[in-house]
C-alpha positions, 0 to 999 in steps of 0.5 A: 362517279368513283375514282380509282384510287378509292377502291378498296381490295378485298383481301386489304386495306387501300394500296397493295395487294396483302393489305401494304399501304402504297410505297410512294416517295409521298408516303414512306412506310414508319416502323413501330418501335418495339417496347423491350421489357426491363428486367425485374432486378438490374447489377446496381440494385442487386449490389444495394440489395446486398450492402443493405443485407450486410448492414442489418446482419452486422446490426443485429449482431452487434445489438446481440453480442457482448459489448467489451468496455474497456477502461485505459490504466492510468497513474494514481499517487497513493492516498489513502492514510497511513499515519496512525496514532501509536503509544510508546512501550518502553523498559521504564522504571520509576524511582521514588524517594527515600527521604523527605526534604529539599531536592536537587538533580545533578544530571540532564534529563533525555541523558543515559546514566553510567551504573552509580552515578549520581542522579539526585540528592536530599536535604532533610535540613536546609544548609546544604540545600541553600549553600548548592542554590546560591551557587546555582544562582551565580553559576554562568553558562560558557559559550558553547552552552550559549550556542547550543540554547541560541540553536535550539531557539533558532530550530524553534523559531523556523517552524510555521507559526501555528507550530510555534504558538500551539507549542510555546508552552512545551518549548519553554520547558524545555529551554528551561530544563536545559538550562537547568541540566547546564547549570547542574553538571557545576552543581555535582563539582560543587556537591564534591568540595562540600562533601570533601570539606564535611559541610554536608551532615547527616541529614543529607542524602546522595541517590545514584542510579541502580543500573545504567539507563536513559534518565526522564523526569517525566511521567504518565498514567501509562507509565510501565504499560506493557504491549498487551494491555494496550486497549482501543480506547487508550488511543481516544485521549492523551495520558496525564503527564506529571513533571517530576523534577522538584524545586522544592521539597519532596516526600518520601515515596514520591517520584522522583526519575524515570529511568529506561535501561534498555534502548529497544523499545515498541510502538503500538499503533492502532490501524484500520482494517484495510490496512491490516489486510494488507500488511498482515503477512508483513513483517518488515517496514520504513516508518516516519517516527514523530517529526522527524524527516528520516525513514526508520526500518522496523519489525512490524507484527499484526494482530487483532482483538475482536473488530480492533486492528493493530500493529506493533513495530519494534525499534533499536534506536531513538528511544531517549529521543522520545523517552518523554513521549507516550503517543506519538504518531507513526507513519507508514513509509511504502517504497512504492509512491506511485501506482496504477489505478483501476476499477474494482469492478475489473478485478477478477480472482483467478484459481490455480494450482501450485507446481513446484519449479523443479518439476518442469522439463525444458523443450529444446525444440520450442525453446520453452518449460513444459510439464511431464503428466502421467497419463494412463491408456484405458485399454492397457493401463500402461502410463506414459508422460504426456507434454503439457504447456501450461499458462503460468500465471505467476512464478515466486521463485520456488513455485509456478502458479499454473491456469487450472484448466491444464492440470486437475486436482490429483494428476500425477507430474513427473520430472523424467530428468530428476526421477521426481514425482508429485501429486498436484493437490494445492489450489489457490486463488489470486487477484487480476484483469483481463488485458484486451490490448491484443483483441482477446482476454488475457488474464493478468496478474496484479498486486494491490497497494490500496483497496478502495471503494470503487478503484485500487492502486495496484504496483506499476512494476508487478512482473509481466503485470499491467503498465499505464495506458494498457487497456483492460475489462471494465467488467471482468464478470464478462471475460473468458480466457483467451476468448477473441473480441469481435 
């Protein structure tokens, strides 16, 4: 048998007619869920797609720029040494005796001598000779004399040690010459009673100084040496130096005084070379003579012979102080203690061209100093003055130093004010950086005070020049003028 309900429509499937299935309360009808296709790219992707392009972009052109490295300016005290050996040049004379015979000196050496005064005497014989040594033998030193030997004892004895025992030698000479100049100022009151009670006879002999002068008793083998025969190899050993105050008998024709007329005197210094680059258009300077603590100002002159540099100061004073003193060691006093250090590879030289300061014209407008340049037009040949602001790279009072790229070699500058005309023609070139504080290149001008190998010292207080802490060009081959840094 077949049931109802399994009869199957032929235009359907089993239920209603159209193929439905039967709507029972049994047999609710289920909707399918539809399937929505996803967009190939969402908002979030296409943003990380974009931040993603951005990163590689600025890669790529952060690989393929010019990195700007750049080096802090930061204080540096001088070093470099600027004590050299010099040889003293001096007006000297030797004066060498008359007569053989026994010899005494009657004034103190390193002390100036009036013109006829006496210096020394010479006994041919013995009486007179004797009479003046037992005197000098039971003379006394006063007590102002005692205090100035127990002074220069006290000098003495302050220094290090290794000062003291590396000069015991030179100081008891000295103590003993000053105590025989002490000595012998009785000698010449003593001298004047023998000559006035005639115990002095024919064999004896009074010298006096020819000229006024600074008497020395010491002598070298560069004595009377002048400023140009000074050679390289003087400096390489110390001269032979020969006491010529004699106890004793002398010869005719030896030695006997050096004396000095003219208190000006020279030094001869042997430098290097750096050092004479930068001092060759010097002419003024403070040096350190010797020991002594007191810088002097001097007339300095350098010059050289072949691959030799030197530099010969000129003095007005202190010249009996070192009157027995050939070499002696001179340093170089600069008022500048401190500078700036930076790399040598940040120096960049800088062309530009010379403008006198009367040439610029003021503009009232931009409150600034402007170049007027002759101009022609190519079609009327008519010249009219076109406005230049040039960049000024320095200005030494009488002359502006002016960037190259606002006027050319021959352009024609015209003050219409003064009716001035010039034609720019001098080029020269001057030491700088590139200054990258304001995120672009900007040449700055410096002043060297010591060249180095890999850094210099340059002035901290050049105008409008580079201070400590600034930031420059490591490498200044990579800087152009007012280029922005990216």
């Amino acid at each position: 048998m077949y049931r109802e309900d399994n009869v199957v429509s032929l235009r359907g499937r089993q239920g209603t007619p159209g193929g439905r299935p039967d709507v029972t309360p049994e047999h609710p009808v289920r909707k399918k869920k539809r399937k929505q296709k996803r967009s190939p790219f969402s908002v979030g992707a296409f943003i990380l797609f974009g931040i993603f392009v951005y990163l590689v972009v600025n890669f790529i052109i952060m690989i393929n720029r010019n990195k700007v490295s750049y080096y802090e300016v930061k204080a540096a005290q001088l070093s470099y040494d600027t004590t050299f050996s010099g040889i003293a040049i001096r007006d000297e004379k030797l004066i060498y005796a008359d007569y053989s015979g026994y010899v005494s000196y009657f004034v103190r050496n390193k002390k100036k001598s009036a013109k006829n005064s006496i210096i020394y005497c010479v006994d041919s014989g013995s009486n007179t000779y004797n009479a003046l040594k037992k005197d000098f033998g039971n003379d006394k030193l006063d007590k102002t004399q005692i205090k100035e030997i127990k002074s220069s004892i006290g000098r003495y004895l302050e220094g290090d040690s290794t000062t003291i025992i590396g000069n015991i030698g030179e100081f008891k000479e000295q103590l003993g010459s000053m105590i025989y100049d002490f000595v012998s100022n009785n000698m010449i009151e003593n001298l004047k009673d023998y000559v006035a009670d005639g115990m002095t006879g024919s064999s004896f002999h009074v010298f006096r100084s020819p000229f006024s002068g600074v008497v020395s008793f010491k002598c070298d083998t560069l004595t009377g040496i002048t400023a140009d025969m000074v050679t390289a190899d003087m400096f390489d050993k110390a001269p032979d130096v020969r006491n010529l105050r004699s106890t004793g008998l002398i010869s005719a024709a030896d030695a006997v005084y050096r004396i000095c007329e003219d208190e000006s005197w020279s030094i001869v210094c042997k430098v290097t070379e750096d050092f004479y680059v930068d001092n060759v258009a010097k002419r003024e300077a403070k040096v350190l003579i010797g020991n002594k603590t007191t810088p002097v100002s001097v007339t300095m002159s350098p010059y050289s012979i072949g691959d030799d540099y030197f530099v010969e100061i000129t003095l007005n004073n202190y010249m009996s102080e070192f009157i027995d003193d050939r070499l002696l060691s001179v340093r170089f006093i600069n008022d500048r203690d401190k500078g700036l250090k930076i790399p040598v590879s940040s120096v960049v030289q800088k062309d530009y061209y010379l403008v006198p300061l009367n040439m610029f014209v003021e503009d009232r407008v931009h409150n600034v100093m402007l170049l007027k340049k002759e101009t022609a037009d190519p079609n009327t040949g008519e010249i009219y003055l076109t406005n230049v602001y040039p960049t000024k790279y320095y200005s030494d009072g009488y002359y502006a130093y002016i960037d190259p790229q606002y006027v050319s070699d021959g352009d024609v500058i015209n003050n219409p004010d003064t009716g001035n005309r010039i034609r720019v023609s001098t080029m020269n070139s001057l030491d700088g950086v590139y200054n990258v504080n304001k995120g672009y290149y900007q040449f700055v001008r410096i002043d060297r005070l010591e060249t180095g190998s890999d850094y210099i010292i340059i002035s901290p207080s050049t105008p409008d020049g580079i201070r400590e802490y600034d930031h420059i060009a490591l490498d200044a081959s990579k800087g152009v003028e007012s280029m922005l840094i990216k």
